[in-house]
N, C-alpha and C positions, 0 to 999 in steps of 0.2 A: 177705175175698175169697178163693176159694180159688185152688189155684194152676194156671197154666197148661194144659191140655193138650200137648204139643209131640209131633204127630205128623209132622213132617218130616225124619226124620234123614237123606235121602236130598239131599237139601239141603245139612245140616251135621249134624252131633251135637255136643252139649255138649262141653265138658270134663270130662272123669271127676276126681273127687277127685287120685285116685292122681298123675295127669299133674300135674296142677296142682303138686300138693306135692313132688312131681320136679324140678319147672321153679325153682320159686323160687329154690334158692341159683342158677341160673344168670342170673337175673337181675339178684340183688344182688350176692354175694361173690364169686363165681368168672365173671367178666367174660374171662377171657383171652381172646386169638387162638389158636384151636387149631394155627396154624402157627407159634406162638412156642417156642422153645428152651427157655425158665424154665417155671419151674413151673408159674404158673398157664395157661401157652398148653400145657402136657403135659397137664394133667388135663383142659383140655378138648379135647385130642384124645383122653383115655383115653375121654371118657363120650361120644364120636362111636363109637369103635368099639366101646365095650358096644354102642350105641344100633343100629349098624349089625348088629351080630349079632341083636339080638332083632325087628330089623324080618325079616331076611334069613331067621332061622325060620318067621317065618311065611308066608312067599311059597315056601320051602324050594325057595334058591336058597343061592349061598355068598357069604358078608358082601363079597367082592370084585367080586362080579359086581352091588352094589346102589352107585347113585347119588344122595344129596342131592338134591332141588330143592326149588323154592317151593312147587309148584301142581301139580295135575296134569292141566293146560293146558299147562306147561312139559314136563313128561313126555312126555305126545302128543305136542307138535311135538318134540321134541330126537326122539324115537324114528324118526318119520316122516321127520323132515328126513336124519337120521343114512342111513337107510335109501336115499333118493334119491343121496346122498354117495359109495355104494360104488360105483354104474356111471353118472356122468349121462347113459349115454345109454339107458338104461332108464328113461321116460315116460310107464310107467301104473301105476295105483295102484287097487287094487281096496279097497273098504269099504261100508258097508250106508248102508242110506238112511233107518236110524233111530238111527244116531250120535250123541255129545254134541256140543256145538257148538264144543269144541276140534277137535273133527276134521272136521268138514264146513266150519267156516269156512277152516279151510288148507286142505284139498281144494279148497274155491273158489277161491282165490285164485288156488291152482298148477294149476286151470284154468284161466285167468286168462292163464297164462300160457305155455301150451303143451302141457301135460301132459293125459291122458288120464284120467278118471275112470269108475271102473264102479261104479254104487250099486248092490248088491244089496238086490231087493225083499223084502219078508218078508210073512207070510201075514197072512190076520186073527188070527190069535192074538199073532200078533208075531215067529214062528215062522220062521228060515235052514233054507234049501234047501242043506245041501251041497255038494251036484254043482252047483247055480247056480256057488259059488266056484272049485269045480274046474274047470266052464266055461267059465268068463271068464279064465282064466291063459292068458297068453300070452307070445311070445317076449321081450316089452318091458317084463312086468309086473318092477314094483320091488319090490314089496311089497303085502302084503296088512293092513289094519290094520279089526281089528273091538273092538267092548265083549262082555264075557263076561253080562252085566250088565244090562238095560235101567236106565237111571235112571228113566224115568216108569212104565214096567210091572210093570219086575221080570223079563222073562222073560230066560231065557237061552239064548246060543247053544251049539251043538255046538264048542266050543271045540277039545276035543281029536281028533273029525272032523277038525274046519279044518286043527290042526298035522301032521296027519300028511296030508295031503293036500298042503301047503305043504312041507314035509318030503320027500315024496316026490317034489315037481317044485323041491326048489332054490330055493325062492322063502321070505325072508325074513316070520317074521309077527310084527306089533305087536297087543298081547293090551291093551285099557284095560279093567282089573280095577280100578278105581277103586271101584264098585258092588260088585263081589264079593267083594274083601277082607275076611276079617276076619267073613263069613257064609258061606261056602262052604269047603271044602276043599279046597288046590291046592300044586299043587309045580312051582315054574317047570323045577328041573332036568329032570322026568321029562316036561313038559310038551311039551316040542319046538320051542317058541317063543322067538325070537329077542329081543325086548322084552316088559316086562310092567309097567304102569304102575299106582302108588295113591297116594295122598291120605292125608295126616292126618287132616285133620277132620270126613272121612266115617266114622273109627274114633274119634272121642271126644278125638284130638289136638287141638290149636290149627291153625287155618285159616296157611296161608304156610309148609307143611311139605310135601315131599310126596316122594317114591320113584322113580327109575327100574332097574329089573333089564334090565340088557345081559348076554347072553350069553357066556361066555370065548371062543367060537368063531367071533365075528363080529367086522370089523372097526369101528371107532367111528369117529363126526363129531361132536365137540360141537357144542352149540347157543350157550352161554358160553364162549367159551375164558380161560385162566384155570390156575395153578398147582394149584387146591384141588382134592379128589374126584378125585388121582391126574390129574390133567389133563384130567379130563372133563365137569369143570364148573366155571367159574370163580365166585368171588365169597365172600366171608369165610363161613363156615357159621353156621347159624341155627341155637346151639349148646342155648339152652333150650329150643327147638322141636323139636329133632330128640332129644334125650333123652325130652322127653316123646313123642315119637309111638314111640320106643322103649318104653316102658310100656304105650301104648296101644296096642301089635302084642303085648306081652303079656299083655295082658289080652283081647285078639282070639283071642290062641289058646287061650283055654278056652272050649270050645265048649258044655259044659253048659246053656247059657243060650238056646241056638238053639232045642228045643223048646221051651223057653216063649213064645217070642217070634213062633213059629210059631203055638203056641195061639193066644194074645193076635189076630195079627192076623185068626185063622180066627173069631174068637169076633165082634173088629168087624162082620168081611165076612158072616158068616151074621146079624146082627143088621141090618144095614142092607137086605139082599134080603129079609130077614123084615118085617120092619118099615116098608120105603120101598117101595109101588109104584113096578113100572117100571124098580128100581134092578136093574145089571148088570156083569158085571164088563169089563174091557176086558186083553183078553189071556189066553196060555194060564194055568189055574191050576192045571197040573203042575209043569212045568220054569219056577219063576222062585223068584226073592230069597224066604224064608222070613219077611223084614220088612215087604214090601210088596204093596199093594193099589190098583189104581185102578181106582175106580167109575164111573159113570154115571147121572144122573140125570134122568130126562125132564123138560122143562118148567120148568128153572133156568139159571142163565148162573154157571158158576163165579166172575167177578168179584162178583158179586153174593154167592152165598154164601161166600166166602174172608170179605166183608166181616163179611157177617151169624154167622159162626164168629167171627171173633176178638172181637168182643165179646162173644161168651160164652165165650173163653178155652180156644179149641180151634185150634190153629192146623196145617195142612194146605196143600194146594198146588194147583195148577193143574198144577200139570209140572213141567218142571225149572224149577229156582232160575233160571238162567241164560237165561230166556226169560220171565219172568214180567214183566208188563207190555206186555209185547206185545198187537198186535189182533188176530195172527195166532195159529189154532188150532196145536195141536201138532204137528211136523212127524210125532213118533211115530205117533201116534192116525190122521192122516190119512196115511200110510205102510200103515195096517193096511188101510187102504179106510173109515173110520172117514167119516161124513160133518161135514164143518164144524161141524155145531151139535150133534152128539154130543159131536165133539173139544170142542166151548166148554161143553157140559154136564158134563165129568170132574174128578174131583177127584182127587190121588194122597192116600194115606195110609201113612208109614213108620215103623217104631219102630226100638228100638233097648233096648240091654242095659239103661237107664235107664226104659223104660216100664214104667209099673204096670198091676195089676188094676182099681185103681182109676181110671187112667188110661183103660182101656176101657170098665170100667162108664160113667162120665159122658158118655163119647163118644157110647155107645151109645143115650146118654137125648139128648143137643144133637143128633146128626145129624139124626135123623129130624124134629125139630121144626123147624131151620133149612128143611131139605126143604119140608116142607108151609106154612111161614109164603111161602117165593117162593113157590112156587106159585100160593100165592092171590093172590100180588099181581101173576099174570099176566094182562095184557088176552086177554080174549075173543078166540077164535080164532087167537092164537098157536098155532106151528108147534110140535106135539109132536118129541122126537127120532129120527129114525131109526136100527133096530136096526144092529147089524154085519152085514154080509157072511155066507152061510152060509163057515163053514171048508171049504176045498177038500179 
């Protein structure tokens, strides 16, 4: 049987070799508490702070200014919450309205509860308006928190726009670079932004690792409180996780691998328009993720073909991970003006430094045939899908 296609990295990515074989004496021999005095709690605070150096190159931030966590869920909120922390009487929170579900599920809540929320719209491309964020600041705003990133699209925002825009009126911004790490090129110092959130196992690390970069110049609220991570995050450190996602921000920062990976997915995407009527892309395909692609396909029901992919061993997405199963179309997709049965026609497709040639050849032969096998097994007079929106 051959093996897998795994075009989801946007999801998760593998473990890379490298990490893996990193990890292991920390799992077996070198067990210490890295808050322990003896040796073995010293060496694994030594290989915290290798680990904390080569994560903090790659965000090029300084290893002091980066925080341990699990998730980068945990990230999001510690940043956001941290944020509300420094004036509670400042009660609005500006963020977009195609956010990960880390961050709109707490924006609802702390609607919920008193707190003012402004969702900035995006176009049909996927596409932030600027001046939209610079227009919604006001005397109460706490913070501004967006993704660099789409997860379902790919497209990205004006990031460095926003910081100096935020920058300029005094107002705190949370950057979730979870998406962009590790495929783009950033530097939190020079960035202007106050938090900057990522993930492990979006970069090849193990899943329950994840990053937050605070600022030297802003005050902190943990979210844990707790001795460990200098007092800004409590809880014993996830010492062979956090080695290896240290590996795996080194192996993030050689970027050589970025134009292949761009090919690879240009090669899918022009193979699937070529060869699938009807097939289209959803969002801008200038300014987004060089891994990723999400299509459109008239006349299919994504659950349906996810099904009919994975048993020919090409596995792909609906959206993000964190919403799949849902009845509900993508908030993304229908955020762009996308209509309902588009959004439930899309598929994402992600690679990653682990995808092959051969991994797109095959692709390129199962998509189109998945395509046309629903198709025909659509009843008569089913509602074909309607196009996007023209772009404004």
């Amino acid at each position: 049987m051959a093996a897998a296609i795994y075009l989801d990295n946007n999801a998760t990515t593998p473990v890379a070799p490298e990490v893996f074989e990193a990890m292991v004496p920390w799992l077996r021999d070198e067990y210490g508490n890295p808050s322990s005095a003896y040796a073995l709690g010293r060496r694994a605070a030594a290989a915290l702070a290798e680990a904390r150096e080569r994560v903090a190159a790659l965000v090029g931030c300084h290893p002091e200014s980066l925080l341990f966590t699990s998730c980068g869920t945990e990230s999001i909120n510690t940043a956001i919450l941290s944020c509300l922390a420094l004036d509670p009487d400042r009660r609005h929170i500006i963020t977009s309205a195609v956010e990960h579900s880390a961050t709109i599920k707490l924006c609802e809540f702390l609607a919920q509860r008193g707190y003012e929320i402004t969702w900035l719209p995006v176009d049909s491309r996927g596409r932030l308006d600027p001046g939209a964020c610079a227009a919604a600041i006001h005397e109460e705003t706490a913070l501004v928190s967006l993704l660099w990133a789409n997860n379902e699209t790919g497209v990205l925002f004006p990031i460095e726009e926003i910081a100096a825009i935020t920058a300029a009126k005094k107002i705190p911004l949370h950057v979730d670079a979870v998406q962009a790490v590790g495929k783009l090129p950033l530097n939190f110092d020079s960035l202007g932004a106050q938090f900057l959130s990522l993930s492990g196992h979006k970069l090849h690390a193990p899943k329950g690792v994840a990053a937050l970069a605070v600022s030297r110049k802003i005050r902190f609220s943990p979210l844990l409180r707790g001795s460990q991570e200098e007092g800004r995050r409590g809880g014993t450190q996830n010492v062979a996780s956090i080695v290896g996602m240290g590996v795996a921000a080194t192996l993030a920062a050689e970027t050589s691998h970025h134009e292949r990976i761009r090919d690879l997915r240009d090669r899918l995407e022009q193979c699937a328009l070529r060869d699938i009527p009807g097939a289209e892309v959803n969002g801008d395909t200038e300014h987004r993720l060089p891994n990723t692609t999400s299509l459109a396909f008239d006349g299919i029901e994504s659950e349906g073909a996810l099904v009919l992919l994975d048993r020919s061993g090409l596995y792909c997405s609906a959206g993000s991970a964190c919403t799949t199963g849902s009845i509900h179309p993508s908030h993304v997709l229908r955020a762009m003006g996308y209509s309902n049965e588009r959004a439930r026609a899309s598929l994402r497709f992600s690679l990653s430094r682990l995808t092959t040639e051969t991994d797109i050849n095959r692709a390129c032969q199962i998509l189109p045939e998945a395509v046309a096998r629903l198709r025909a097994l659509r009843p008569t007079g089913s509602p074909v899908v309607a196009a996007a929106p023209a772009a404004p």
